[in-house]
Each structure stands twice: as structure tokens, then as C-alpha cells.
C-alpha positions in Angstrom: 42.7 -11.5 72.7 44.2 -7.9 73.5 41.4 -5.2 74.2 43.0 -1.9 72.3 39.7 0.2 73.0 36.9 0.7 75.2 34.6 3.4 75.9 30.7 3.0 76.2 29.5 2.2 73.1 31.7 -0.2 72.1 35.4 -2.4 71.9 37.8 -3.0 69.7 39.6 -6.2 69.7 42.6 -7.7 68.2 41.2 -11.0 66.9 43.9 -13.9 66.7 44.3 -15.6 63.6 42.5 -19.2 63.8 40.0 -18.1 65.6 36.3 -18.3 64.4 34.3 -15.6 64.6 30.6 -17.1 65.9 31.1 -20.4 68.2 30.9 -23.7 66.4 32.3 -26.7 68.2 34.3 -24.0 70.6 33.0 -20.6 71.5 33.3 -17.9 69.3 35.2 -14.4 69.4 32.1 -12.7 70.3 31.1 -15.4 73.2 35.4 -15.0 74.6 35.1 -11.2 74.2 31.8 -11.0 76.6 33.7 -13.7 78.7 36.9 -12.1 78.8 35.3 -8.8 79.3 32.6 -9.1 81.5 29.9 -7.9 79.6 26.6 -8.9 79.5 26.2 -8.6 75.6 28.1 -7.5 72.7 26.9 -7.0 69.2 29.0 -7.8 66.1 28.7 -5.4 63.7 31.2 -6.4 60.9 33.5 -10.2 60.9 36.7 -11.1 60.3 37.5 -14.7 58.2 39.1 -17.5 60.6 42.6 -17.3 59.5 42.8 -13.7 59.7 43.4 -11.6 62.7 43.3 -8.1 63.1 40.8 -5.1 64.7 37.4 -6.5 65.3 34.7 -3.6 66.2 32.0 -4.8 68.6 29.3 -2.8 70.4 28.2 -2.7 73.5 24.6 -1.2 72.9 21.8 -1.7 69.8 22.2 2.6 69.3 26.0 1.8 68.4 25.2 -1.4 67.0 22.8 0.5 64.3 25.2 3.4 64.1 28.0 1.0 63.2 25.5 -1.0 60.4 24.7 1.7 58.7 28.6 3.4 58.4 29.5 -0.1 57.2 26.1 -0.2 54.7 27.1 3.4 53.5 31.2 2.8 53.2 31.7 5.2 55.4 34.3 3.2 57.7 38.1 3.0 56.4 39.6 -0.5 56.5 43.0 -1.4 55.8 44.2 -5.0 55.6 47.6 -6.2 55.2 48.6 -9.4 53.6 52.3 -11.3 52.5 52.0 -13.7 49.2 55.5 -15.2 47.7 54.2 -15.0 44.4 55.1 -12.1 42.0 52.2 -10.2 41.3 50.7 -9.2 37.9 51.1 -5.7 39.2 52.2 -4.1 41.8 49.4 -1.4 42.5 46.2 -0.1 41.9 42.8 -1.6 41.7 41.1 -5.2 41.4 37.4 -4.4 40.2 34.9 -7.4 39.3 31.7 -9.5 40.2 32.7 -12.1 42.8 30.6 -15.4 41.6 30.3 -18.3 43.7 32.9 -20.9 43.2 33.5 -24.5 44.2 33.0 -25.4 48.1 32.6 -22.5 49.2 35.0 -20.5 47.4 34.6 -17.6 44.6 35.9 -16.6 41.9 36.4 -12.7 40.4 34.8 -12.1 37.1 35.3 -9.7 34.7 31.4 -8.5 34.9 31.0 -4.9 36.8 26.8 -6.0 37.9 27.7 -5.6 41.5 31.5 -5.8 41.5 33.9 -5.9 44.7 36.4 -3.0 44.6 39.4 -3.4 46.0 42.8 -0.6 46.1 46.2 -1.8 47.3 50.1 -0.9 47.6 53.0 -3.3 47.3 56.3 -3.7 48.4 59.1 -5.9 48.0 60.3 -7.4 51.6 62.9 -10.1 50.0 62.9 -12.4 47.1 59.5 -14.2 46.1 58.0 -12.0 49.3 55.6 -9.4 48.8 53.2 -7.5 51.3 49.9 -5.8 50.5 48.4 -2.9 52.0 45.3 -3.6 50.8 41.8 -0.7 51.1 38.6 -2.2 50.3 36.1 -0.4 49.1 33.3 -2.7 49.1 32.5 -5.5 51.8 32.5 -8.7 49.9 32.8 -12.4 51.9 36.3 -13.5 50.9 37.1 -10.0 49.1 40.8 -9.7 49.8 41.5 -12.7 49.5 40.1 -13.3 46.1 41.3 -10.0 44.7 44.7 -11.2 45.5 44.6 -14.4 43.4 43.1 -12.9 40.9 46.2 -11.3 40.2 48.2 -14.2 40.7 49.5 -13.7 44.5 47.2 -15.6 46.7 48.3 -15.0 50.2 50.7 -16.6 52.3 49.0 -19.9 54.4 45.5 -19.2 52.6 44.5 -23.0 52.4 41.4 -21.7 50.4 42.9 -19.7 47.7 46.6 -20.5 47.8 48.0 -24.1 46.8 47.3 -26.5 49.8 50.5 -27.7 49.7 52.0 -24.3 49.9 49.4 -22.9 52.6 50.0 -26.1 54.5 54.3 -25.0 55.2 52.7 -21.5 56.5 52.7 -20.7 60.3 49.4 -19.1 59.9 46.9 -17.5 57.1 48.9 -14.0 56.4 45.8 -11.5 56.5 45.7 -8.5 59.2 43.5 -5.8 59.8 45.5 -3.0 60.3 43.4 0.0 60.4 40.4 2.0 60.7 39.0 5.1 60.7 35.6 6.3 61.0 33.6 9.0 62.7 30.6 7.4 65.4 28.4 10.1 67.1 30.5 13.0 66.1 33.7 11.9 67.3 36.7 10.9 64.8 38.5 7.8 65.6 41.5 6.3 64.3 43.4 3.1 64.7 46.3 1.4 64.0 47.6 -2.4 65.1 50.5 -4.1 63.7 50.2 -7.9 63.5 51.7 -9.6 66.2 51.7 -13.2 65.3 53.3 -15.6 62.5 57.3 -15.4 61.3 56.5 -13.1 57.9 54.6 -11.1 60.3 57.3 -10.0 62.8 60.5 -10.1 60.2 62.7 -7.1 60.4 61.5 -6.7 56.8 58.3 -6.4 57.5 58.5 -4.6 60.5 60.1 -1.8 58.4 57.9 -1.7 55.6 54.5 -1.3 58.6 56.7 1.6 60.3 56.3 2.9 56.5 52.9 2.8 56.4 51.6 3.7 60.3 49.9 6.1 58.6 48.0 4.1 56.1 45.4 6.1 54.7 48.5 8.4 53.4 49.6 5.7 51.2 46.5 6.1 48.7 
């Protein structure tokens, strides 16, 4: 995985897609990152699904570690995700709101219920016939958020062997979620960052590659 950050509180990674977060019958992202990096511990503060890849924030102390929790606990960190689907939308911006209620195996659904709901803000564009990319700003930090919000309006994404049609996500090269970008302030310094996704044929089209250069910027695009 490429480091993109370091300083002494913590690192920020660019996770592949496909690979698990916490070790299970391999080692995990955290376990590689220490590996990789020579450190004696890391602490995750936030996680990224399997399938998607993207900017992964771990610290390097508990201080950070706590600092980090509680900027994620008050919404105080900026995330932007993007994600391709090749089915039309049921529009083509604005926001998904809703309860997420458990589903079957490990799935959910979104509900029309506002109790606790996930909130979720995204931009579309067109990169060619029955292709579409998100650029997609959660404002809540829901397991599965994205992802859900997305088929609920009829566009699951792209290889997303959970949400989408198996036998659509099974032709995919890969699960077509990123994290793009974040932005927060830790300790009084402002940071911002941006990583295009490197990995999977939708992902590095000319298309697409135009439409990112659009939005390198992304918190301008809300």
C-alpha cells in the first residue's frame, strides 16, 4: 500500500481495494501498515469496507488516536468517496436521508424513518452511456452507508457483490468505491488531502480521469 503522509502523530494510507481491514485468515491493513512501516503500533481510528480502497487515517499515539475519535464522533472530519454505477440514477444530485435497518446476511436496507438516519450528499456526472460516477460527502458514519444510499436510488455500484446484482458485480475488475478526500483540523493544524484511485479499468478511463481533474477540489463541488 502507498504511504501518502507521515508525521508524528499519525499515517495516511492508500488502502487497496480487496483488502480487509483487521486480519482474518491473512493479516490485516493495520498488521501490513506496522509491517511495512516499521512501527511498533498503530491505532485505527476510522475503516474502510473490503472492496473499497482509498485514504485510511491511522495513528501512531493514543493522544491522536482520541483526538481522531472524537473529530470522527463530532463530524468534524470531511470525507469524500467516489463511486461508478452503470445504472441511471433516480436523480442525479442531492441528498439520500433515512434509518439504515438491518437487512438479510449482513446487509441493510434504507428506510424512510428519520429515528437516527444516515445522511448522505453527492454530485453526478455522466462518463459514457449507462456510466455514472458519484462524488459522494457523508455526513454521518454509518457501516455500509454509501453503498446503501446508492441503491437506494437505484444505482448500486459498480462490482458491489453485496448491493449490486451478483451477476453484474461478478464481470467487475473490482468493487468501484474510493476514498478520495479529507480534510480536518488535528492539534491546530489544517490538513487536506486528495488521492485519485489508481486501480480497476472504470477507475483509470480517460473519462473518468477528466471528470476527478474536475473535482481535485472536492469540497468546492457542494
Amino acid at each position: 500500500m502507498n504511504l501518502i503522509f507521515e508525521n508524528t502523530d499519525f499515517v495516511l494510507l492508500d488502502k487497496p481495494a480487496g483488502l480487509s481491514f483487521h486480519s482474518e485468515q491473512a493479516p490485516g491493513l493495520v498488521v501490513l501498515a506496522q509491517q511495512q512501516l516499521g512501527l511498533p503500533s498503530l491505532y485505527p481510528v476510522h475503516r474502510l469496507d473490503k472492496m473499497t480502497s482509498g485514504l485510511v487515517i491511522l495513528a501512531k499515539n493514543l493522544a491522536a488516536a482520541q483526538a481522531f475519535q472524537t473529530l470522527f464522533e463530532q463530524r468534524e472530519i470531511e470525507k469524500y468517496y467516489l463511486a461508478i454505477s452503470t445504472h441511471k440514477p433516480k436523480k442525479k444530485q442531492g441528498w439520500i436521508k433515512g434509518d439504515m435497518l438491518p437487512s438479510r446476511r449482513g446487509s441493510y436496507r434504507l428506510a424512510t424513518t428519520m429515528e437516527n438516519p444516515a445522511i448522505t450528499q453527492f454530485v453526478s456526472a455522466s462518463l459514457a452511456p449507462n456510466e455514472r460516477v458519484f462524488l459522494v460527502k457523508p455526513h454521518t458514519g454509518k457501516t455500509h452507508q454509501i453503498r446503501v444510499a446508492l441503491k437506494s436510488l437505484g444505482a448500486p455500484i459498480s462490482g458491489d457483490q453485496r448491493y449490486q446484482a451478483l451477476a453484474q458485480a461478478e464481470l467487475e475488475d473490482r468493487g468501484y468505491l474510493h476514498a478520495y478526500a479529507l480534510r480536518f483540523s488535528l492539534f491546530g493544524e489544517n490538513f487536506a488531502f486528495v488521492c485519485p484511485p489508481t486501480s480497476g479499468q472504470r477507475f483509470v478511463s480517460n473519462a473518468f480521469k477528466v471528470q476527478c481533474a474536475a473535482w481535485n477540489q472536492p469540497w468546492k463541488a457542494f
